[in-house]
N, C-alpha and C positions, 0 to 999 in steps of 0.2 A: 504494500500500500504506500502511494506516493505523500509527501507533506500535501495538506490543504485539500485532503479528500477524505471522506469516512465509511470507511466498510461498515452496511448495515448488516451483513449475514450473521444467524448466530455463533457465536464464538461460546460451545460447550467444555472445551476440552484442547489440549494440548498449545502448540502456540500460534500468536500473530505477530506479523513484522511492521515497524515503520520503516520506511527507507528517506533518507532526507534528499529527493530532489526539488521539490521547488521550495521557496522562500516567502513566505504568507506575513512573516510580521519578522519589525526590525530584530527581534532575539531569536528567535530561529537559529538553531545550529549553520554551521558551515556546508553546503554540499561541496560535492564532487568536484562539481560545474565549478565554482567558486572557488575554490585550491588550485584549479586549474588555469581559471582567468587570472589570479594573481600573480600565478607563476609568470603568465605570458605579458601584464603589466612588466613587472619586475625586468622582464629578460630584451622588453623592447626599449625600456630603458637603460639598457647596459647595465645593467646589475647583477644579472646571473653569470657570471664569468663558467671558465672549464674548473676552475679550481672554488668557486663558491657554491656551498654549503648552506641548508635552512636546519639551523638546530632549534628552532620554535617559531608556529603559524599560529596564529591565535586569531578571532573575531574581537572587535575593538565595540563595548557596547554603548549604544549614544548616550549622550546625556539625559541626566534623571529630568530635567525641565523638559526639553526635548523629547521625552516620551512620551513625557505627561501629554503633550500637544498634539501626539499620534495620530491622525484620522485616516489612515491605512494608505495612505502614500505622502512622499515618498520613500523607499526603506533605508537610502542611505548605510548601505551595508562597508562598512571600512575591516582590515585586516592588518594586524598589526604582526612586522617579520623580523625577526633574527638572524642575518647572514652572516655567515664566517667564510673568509677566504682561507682555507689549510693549507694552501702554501705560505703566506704570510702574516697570518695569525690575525689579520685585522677582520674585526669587527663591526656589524653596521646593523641600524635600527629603521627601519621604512615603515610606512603607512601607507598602504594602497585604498581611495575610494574606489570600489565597484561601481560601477555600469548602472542603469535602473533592466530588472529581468526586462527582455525583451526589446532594448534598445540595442544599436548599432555600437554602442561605447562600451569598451570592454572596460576602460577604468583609471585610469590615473595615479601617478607617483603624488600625495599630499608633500610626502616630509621624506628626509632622509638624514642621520647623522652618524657619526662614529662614533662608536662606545669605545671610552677609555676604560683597558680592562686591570689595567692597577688600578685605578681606583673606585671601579664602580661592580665591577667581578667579570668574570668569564661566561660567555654563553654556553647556554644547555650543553649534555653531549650529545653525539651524534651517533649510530646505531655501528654505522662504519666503522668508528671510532674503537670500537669494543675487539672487532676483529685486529686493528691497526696494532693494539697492546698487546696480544696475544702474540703478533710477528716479531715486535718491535724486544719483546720482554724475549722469545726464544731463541731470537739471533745473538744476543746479548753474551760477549765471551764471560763477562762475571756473574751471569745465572747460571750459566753452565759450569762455572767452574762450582758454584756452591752448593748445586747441585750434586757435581762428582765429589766434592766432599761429603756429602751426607750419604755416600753409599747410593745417591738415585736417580746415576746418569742414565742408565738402561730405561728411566719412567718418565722422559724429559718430555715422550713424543707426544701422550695421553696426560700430559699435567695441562689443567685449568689455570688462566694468570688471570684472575678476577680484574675487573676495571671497576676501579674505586677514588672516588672524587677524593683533595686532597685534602682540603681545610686550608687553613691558609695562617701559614708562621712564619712570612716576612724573613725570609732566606735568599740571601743575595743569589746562587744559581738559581733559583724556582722565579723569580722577578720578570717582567717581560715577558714573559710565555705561557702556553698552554701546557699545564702541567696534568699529569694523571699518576697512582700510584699503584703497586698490582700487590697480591697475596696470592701465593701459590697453594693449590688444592693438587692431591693426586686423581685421577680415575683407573683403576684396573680394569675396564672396559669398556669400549664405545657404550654411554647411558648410563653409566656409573654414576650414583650422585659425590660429584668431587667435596662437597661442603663436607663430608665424614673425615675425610684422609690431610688435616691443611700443614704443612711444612712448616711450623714455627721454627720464626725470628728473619724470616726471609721476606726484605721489604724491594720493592724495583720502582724508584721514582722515573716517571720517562717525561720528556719534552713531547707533545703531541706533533709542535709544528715542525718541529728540525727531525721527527721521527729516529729520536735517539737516546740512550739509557743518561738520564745524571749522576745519578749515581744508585750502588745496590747496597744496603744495610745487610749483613750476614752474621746473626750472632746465634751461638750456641746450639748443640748438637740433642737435641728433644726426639726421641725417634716419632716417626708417623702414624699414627692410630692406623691401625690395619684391620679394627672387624669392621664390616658393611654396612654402609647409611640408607642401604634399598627400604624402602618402604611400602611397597608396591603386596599387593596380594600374592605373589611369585614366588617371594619370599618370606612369608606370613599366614599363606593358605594352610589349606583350603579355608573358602568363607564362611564365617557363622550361617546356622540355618535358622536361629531361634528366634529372630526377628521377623514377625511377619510384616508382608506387604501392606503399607496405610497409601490410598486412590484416594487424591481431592477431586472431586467431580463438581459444576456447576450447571446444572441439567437447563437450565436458562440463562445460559452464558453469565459472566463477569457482570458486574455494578458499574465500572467505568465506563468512558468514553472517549476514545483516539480521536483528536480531528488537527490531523499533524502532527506539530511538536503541541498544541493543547490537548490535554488531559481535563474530564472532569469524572470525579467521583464525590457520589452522596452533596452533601455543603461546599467542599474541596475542590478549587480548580488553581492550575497552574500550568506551563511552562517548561517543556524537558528541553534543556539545554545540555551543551557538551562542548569540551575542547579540550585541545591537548595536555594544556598544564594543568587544569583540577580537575580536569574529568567531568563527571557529573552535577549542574547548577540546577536549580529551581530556582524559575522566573516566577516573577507576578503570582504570589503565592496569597490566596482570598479566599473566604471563606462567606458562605450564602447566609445569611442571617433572615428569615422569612424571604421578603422580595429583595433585599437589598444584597450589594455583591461590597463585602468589606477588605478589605487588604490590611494584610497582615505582616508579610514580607515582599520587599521586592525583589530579592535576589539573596539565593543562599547557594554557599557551597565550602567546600574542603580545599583553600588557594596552597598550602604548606603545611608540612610536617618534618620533624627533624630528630634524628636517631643520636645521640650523642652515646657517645660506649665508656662505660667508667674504668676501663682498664688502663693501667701504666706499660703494660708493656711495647716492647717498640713497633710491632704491627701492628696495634690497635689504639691508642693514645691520641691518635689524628684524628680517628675516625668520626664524623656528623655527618651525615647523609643526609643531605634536603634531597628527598626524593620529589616533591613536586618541582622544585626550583635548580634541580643539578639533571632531574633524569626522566620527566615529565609522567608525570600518574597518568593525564588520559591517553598517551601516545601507548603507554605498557597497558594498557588496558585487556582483561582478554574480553574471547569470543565466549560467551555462554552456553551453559547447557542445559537442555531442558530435562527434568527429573533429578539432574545433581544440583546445581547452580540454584535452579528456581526450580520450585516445587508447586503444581498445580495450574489454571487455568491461565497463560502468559502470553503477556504484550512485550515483544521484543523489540529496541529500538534500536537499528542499526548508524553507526558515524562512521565520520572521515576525518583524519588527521594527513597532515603532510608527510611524506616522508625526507630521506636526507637530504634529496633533490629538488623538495619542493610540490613532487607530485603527490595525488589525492592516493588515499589508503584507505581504504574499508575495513570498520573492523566491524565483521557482522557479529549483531545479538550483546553488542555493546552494554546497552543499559536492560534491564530488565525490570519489568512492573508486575504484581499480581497480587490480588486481595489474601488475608490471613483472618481464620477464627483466631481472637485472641479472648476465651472463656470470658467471664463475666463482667461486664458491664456496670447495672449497676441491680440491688435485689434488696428486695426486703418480705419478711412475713409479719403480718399484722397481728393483732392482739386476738380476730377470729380463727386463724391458722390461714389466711390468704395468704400466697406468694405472690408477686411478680417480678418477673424475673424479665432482663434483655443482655443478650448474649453481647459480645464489642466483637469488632471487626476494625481488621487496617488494611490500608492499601500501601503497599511495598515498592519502593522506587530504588533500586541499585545497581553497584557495575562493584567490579574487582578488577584489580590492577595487581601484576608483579614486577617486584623489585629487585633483580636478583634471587637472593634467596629468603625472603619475605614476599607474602602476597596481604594483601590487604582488601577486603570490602567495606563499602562504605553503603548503610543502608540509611534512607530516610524514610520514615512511620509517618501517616496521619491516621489519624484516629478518628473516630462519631462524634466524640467528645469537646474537639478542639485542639486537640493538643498534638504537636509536631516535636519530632524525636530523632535524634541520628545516632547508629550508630554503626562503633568503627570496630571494625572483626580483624585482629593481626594473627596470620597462621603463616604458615611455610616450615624452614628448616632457622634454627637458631643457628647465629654465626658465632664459630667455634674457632678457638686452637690448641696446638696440643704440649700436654705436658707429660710428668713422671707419674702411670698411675699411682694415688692415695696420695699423691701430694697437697697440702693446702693451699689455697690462691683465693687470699682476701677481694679480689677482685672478679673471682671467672669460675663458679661451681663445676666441678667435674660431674658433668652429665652423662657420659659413658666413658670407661675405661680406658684413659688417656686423652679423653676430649672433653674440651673445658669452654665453657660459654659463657663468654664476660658480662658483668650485670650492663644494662641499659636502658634507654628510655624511648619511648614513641610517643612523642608530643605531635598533635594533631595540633591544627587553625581552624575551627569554623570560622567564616566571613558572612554575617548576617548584615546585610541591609535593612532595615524595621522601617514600617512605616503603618505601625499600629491604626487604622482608622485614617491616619493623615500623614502627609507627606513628610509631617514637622512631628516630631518626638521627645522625651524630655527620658532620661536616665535617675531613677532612684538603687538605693540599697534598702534592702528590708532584711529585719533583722529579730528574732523572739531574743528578750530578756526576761529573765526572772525580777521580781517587783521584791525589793527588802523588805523585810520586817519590820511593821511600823503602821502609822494612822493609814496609808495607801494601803496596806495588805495585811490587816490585823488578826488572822488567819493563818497567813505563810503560806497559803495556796496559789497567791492570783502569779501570773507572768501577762505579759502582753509582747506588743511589736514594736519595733520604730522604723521609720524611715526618714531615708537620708537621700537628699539632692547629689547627685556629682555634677555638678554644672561645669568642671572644664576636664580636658584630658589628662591632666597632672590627676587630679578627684579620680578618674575614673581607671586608676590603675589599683586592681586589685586585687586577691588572691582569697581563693573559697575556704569557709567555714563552716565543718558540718554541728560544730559544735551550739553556734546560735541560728543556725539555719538559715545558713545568709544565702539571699535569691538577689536579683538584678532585674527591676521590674522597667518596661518600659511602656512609658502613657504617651496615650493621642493627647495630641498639640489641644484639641477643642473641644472632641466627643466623647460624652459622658454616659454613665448606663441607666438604669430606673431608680437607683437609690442616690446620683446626682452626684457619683465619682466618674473620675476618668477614666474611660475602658484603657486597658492593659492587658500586656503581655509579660511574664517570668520567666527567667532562663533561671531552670534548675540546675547547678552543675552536678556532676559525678566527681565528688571531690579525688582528687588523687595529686602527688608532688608535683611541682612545677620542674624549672630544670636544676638538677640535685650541681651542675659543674659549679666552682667557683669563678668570681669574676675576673680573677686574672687569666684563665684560660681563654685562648683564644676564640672557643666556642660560645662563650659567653656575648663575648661582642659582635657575632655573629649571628646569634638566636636567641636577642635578647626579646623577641616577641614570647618567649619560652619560660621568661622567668614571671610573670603572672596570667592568674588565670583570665584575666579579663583588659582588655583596651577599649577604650570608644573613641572613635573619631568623625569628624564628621564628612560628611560624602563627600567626596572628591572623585573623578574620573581616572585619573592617575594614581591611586594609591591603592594599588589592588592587590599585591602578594607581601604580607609582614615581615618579610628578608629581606624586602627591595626586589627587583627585576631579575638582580644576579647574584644569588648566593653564593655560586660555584667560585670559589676564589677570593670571596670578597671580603678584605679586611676589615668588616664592620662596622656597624652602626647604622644600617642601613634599614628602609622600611619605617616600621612603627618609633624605635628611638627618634628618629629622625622628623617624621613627619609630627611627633606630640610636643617636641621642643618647645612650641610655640605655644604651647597651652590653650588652643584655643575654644573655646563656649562651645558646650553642648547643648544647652538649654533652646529648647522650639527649634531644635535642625533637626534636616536629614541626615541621620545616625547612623554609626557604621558600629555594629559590635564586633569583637575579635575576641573568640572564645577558647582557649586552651586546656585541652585536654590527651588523656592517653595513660597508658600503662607503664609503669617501673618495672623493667620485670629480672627479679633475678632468677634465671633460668633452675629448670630442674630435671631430675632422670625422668620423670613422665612429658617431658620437652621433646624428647629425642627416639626414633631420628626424625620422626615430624611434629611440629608443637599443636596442640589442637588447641581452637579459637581463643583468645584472650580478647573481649569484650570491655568496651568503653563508652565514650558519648557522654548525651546532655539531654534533658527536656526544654520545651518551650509550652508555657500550658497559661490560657488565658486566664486571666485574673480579673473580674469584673468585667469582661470582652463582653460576655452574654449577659445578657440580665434572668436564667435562670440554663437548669441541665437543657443542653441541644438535642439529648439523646429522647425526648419523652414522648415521639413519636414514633419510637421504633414499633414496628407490630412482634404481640407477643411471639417469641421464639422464628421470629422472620428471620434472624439471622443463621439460625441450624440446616440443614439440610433436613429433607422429614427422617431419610432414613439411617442418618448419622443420629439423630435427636432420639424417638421414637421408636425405631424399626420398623414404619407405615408406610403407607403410602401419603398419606396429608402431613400439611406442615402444623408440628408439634403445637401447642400451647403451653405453658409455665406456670400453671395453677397450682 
């Protein structure tokens, strides 16, 4: 099904696709068509050279005024590109307007400038690139030689040299250039998962653009964990039998409605958007209030995350992975699957990312949608022995992305209720080195026998745009105290709440407290509910540490968006990823540091929340050799939005199937 058309067949069972080719409304994903015209903007300008490279295509989204003004032309589709020349390392930033569909104008160079990459950081990698370290690290006479020292020049040919972003510590060789660093894995055969087998203390710094070794770190003689990281049923079968088959069936197709990249379900309509660096956004996010259509967010999504590693040792000490900002989350995105991935009745939305050249990539089944029973709602039995009962239901919006050897999903919940949920799923393989088995290492649990997985962190960015009821927003804290002993509380029972204004950016840097219940409520500029407060919205956090590094490390100044759970800023068109544009290399300070200096007024603006969150995880033997989900995220749940439960129309037991409910034919009742 193309954008801007609506399949009415029923949809009972297995999946449906959207494919993005036409362009209905200025947020609409990127197609095909469009990667392509830019390319050919770009190349008729003399900008595409033989030796230039696109290591990040993005849609550039119009102005929040300018939306507002939208009367469905014209869509003013711009694209904003990242070119790298690899033969001489320079750098460059352009903006192409597109064409309007159907005109003779393919589109125009806006802007064009050079990125100074000492001081502003290195662009994205490049997929090429991956292979380039692999050549570059085995030609290398001093990996081979340290190699043949460890006894494992025979395993040189089937060793993995992982491509791993560097951090950046102001080293007069590494200065000037594109730097990349590598950690060697072994494989004992073609498919072998090499993250089991890794060669500690063996580091390979390389120059990307002069394609040559700087220098190799080679310390100390660890042998190589040699039992198997397969995880595979192969070597773990045969499969359990004792789990029976659960069939979601929807014998009247799904609750929602595709018309495009719009979605509408139940109250809930929104927006599927997608691009290379955060993957999955949700547009224009509102919700049906009787006849009226309210907005709630205007744009949410996952801009950056950042993996700092707590270990001192000398292969791991560098290590911070901006995987959105160094190695782009929706470019790694996979393809989905139906029955693993997404369970039950699915709307599959297919994107396009550029690849190194520029050209359009398809990654089918990209994002995935489908409704979820999530048991009850809300019940009561009455003083007669009445029940009533209404079951909840969500609609499921996600994608997964891999990162090497982490994958990541990223699921966003609406609910009947109101309330909007994300959350973030990290699984794959923990990243390991090896030591002396039963050794102690303050820093890196021995997970299996001679491999040891250093504690670290996955600090996630939500980027919520709010625009609770109005375009204009104001930021409190809320917060329950207990009430002293005294004329107020002559009892020692009472507690209450308080709230507090953050009216500038400096105010609004803050870090969660489960201990007084502190939430982050944000109210419309004007409108108010039935008891004659301001409708809001609450972000609930999932308390967990912020970044544990100190500040003299270089990662600190690098992801200092990491060290609180919360920023508010107010909207700006350019201030869209909290490490700045280029994390990959970039000495710091960039992004939220930067842009809050100014302290400037939150109060009645278009509000930009920056919510952090994610897991500490100190690994363990049920990590290994695959980690199963480690679960994170935030709520967002209206606060005085409605003026009573949204849910109190649901029909009794409408949300069960009959013969999941009952074992009937008719749909159930909750009496």
């Amino acid at each position: 099904m193309a954008h801007g058309h609506t399949d009415t067949t029923l949809h009972t069972h297995g999946e449906r696709t959207t494919e993005p080719r036409e362009v209905a409304h200025p947020l609409d994903p990127l197609t095909a068509e469009e990667i392509a015209r830019t390319r050919a903007v770009l190349e008729g300008a003399g900008l595409m050279g033989a030796t230039v490279r696109v290591p990040q295509l993005l849609p550039l989204a119009p102005e929040a005024a300018w939306l507002d003004r939208w009367e469905g032309a014209p869509l003013e589709r711009r694209v904003e590109i990242v070119l790298l020349d690899v033969a001489t390392g320079e750098a460059t930033r352009a903006v192409v307007l597109l064409g309007e569909p159907g005109s003779d104008d393919t589109g125009t160079v806006e802007s064009v400038r050079t990125i100074d990459t000492d001081t502003e950081g290195q662009p994205q990698y490049l997929f090429e690139e991956y292979d380039r370290v692999e050549r570059i690290v085995k030609d290398d006479p001093s990996w081979q030689a340290a190699m043949e020292r460890r006894g494992l020049g025979d395993r040189r040919e089937l060793a993995f040299c992982a491509p791993l972003a560097p951090g950046h510590f102001g080293r007069e060789d590494e200065s000037g250039t594109r730097v990349i660093r590598s950690l060697t894995f072994l494989r004992d055969h073609e498919g072998d998962s090499p993250w089991a087998h890794p060669v500690e203390g063996l580091v390979v710094h390389i120059d990307l653009t002069r394609e040559r070794v700087i220098r190799v770190d080679d310390e100390g003689d660890v042998p190589v964990p040699e039992a198997s990281g397969d995880y595979s049923l192969s070597a773990w079968g045969p499969a359990r039998e004792s789990l029976k088959p659960i069939e979601i069936t929807q014998p009247e197709g799904p609750s929602f409605q595709v018309d495009g990249s719009k979605v509408t379900w139940e109250n809930w309509s929104f927006r599927v958007g997608f691009n290379a660096r955060e993957g999955l956004v949700l547009n224009a996010l509102n919700f049906r209030d009787g006849q009226r259509e309210r907005s709630v967010l205007r744009r949410a999504s996952v801009p950056e995350m950042v993996v700092p590693y707590g270990d001192t040792a000398i292969g791991r000490y560098w290590i911070s992975y901006f995987d959105a900002g160094e190695y782009l989350l929706g470019k790694n995105a996979n393809a989905l699957t139906l029955g693993c991935d997404c369970l039950g009745v699915i709307h599959y939305f297919d994107q396009f990312v550029a690849d190194d050249h520029g050209h359009p990539v398809k990654i089918p089944h990209a994002v995935c949608m489908h409704e979820e029973d999530y048991g009850i709602l809300w019940k009561h039995t009455d003083t007669d022995g009445n029940t009533e009962v209404r079951r909840s239901r969500r609609l499921v919006i996600s994608y997964f992305s891999t990162i090497g050897n982490y994958d990541y999903g990223f699921f966003w919940y609406l609910y009947l209720d109101g309330t909007i949920q994300l959350e973030a799923k990290a699984t794959g393989i923990v990243f390991a080195g090896a030591g002396h088995p039963g050794a102690e290492n303050p820093h890196a649990p021995e997970v299996a026998p001679g491999v040891f997985a250093p504690v670290h962190q996955h600090l996630f960015c939500a980027r919520l745009e709010t625009a609770v009821d109005t375009p204009e927003n104001s930021l409190y804290e809320v917060e329950v105290r207990g009430v002293p002993t005294g004329p107020s509380n002559p009892y020692g029972n009472a507690f209450t709440w308080e709230e507090r204004l953050l009216p500038t950016e400096s105010a609004a840097r803050r870090t969660a407290d489960s201990s007084v219940g502190r939430v982050w409520e944000v109210r419309s500029g004007s409108a108010t509910n039935a008891v004659g407060r301001p409708t809001a919205y609450r972000l609930h956090p999932h308390t967990g540490p912020v970044l544990m590094a100190q500040p003299e490390a270089t990662v600190f100044q690098r992801a200092t968006f990491a060290t609180e759970h919360l920023w508010a800023t107010p909207l700006r068109s350019d201030e869209r990823f909290p490490a700045g544009d280029f994390p990959n290399a970039n000495p710091g300070g960039a992004g939220l540091p930067a842009w809050t200096a100014a302290d400037r007024p939150l109060e009645d603006e278009r509000l930009v929340l920056w919510h952090v969150f994610g897991p500490t995880h100190v690994p363990r033997t049920e990590d290994w050799p695959i980690m199963p989900v480690d679960y994170s995220g935030f709520s967002l749940k209206p606060h005085g939005f409605l003026d009573r439960n949204p849910a109190l129309d649901l029909a009794d037991g409408a949300t069960s199937a009959a013969a999941g409910c009952c074992g009937g034919a008719q749909a159930c009742t909750c009496h």
